[in-house]
C-alpha positions as CSV (number, residue, x, y, z in Angstrom):
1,X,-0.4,-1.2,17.4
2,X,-0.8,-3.8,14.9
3,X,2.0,-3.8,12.0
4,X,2.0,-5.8,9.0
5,X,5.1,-7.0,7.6
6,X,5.2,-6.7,3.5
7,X,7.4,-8.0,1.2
8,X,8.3,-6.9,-2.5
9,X,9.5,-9.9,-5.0
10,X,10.9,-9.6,-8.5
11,X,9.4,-12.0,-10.7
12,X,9.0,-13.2,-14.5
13,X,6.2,-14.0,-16.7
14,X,6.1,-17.4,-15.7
15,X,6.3,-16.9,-12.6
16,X,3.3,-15.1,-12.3
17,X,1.6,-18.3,-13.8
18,X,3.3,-20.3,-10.9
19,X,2.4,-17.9,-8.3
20,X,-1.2,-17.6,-9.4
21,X,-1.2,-21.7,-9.4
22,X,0.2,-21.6,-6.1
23,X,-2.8,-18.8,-4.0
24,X,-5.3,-21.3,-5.9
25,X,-4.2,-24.3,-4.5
26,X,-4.1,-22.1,-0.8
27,X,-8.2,-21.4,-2.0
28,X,-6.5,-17.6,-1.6
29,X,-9.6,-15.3,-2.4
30,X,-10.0,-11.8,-4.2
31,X,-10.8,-9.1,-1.7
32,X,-11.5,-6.2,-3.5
33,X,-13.3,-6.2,-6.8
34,X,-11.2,-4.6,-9.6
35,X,-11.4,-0.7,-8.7
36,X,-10.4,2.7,-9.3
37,X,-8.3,4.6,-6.5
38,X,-6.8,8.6,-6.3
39,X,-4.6,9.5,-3.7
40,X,-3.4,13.0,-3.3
41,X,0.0,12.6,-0.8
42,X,1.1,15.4,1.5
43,X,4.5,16.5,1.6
44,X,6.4,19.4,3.8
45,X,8.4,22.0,2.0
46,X,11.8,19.6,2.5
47,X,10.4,17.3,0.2
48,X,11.5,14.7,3.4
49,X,8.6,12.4,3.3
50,X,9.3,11.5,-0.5
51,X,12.7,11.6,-0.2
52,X,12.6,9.4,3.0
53,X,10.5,6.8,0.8
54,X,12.6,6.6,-2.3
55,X,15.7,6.2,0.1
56,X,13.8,3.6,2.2
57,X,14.6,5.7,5.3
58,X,12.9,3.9,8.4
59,X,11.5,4.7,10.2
60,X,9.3,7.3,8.2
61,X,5.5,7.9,7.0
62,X,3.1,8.9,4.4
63,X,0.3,10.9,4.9
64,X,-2.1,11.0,2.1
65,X,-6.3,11.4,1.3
66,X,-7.5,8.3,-0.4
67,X,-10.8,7.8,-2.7
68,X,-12.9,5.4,-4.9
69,X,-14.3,7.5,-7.5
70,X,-16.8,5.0,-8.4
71,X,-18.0,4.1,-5.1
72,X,-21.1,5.6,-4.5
73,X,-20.9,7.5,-1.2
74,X,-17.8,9.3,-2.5
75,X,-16.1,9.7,0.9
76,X,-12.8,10.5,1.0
77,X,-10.2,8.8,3.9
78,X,-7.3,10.6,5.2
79,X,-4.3,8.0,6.1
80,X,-1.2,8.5,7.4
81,X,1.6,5.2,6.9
82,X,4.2,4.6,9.1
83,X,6.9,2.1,8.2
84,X,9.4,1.1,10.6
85,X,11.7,-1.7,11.9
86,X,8.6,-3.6,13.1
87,X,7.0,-3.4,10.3
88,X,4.1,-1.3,8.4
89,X,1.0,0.5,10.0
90,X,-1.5,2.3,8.4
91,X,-4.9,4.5,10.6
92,X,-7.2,5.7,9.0
């Protein structure tokens, strides 16, 4: 299983500026083109998988049906995200 590790950081104004400097001098590259996405999540009658998140409860998951609406073949991708001590995983 391959985990990715993400990390959340608070930043100003300017250092947005500094932080977009910084991915251009790395010759970091857009992956996705700018894009519309729905997500409908699941959630059991506990309300445990939303509660688990807000609380950062680990480990715990998501389970949730993804779209683009303006892609063209319209499909729609069922995903279930696990976070744990590792780190994050996400099948599709």
């Amino acid at each position: 299983m391959s985990f990715r590790i993400e990390e959340k950081l608070l930043i100003n104004n300017i250092q947005i500026l500094e932080f977009k400097d910084y991915l251009f001098s790395k010759k970091a590259t857009v992956l996705y083109p700018k894009r519309i996405i729905k997500s409908l999540y699941f959630e059991n009658s506990n309300g445990d998988m939303y509660r688990d998140s807000v609380e950062g409860t680990r480990p715990r998951k998501k389970i949730r049906v993804r779209n683009y609406p303006n892609n063209k073949n319209n499909s729609l991708y069922f995903e279930t995200k696990i976070s744990s001590i590792e780190g994050r995983f996400k099948k599709s």
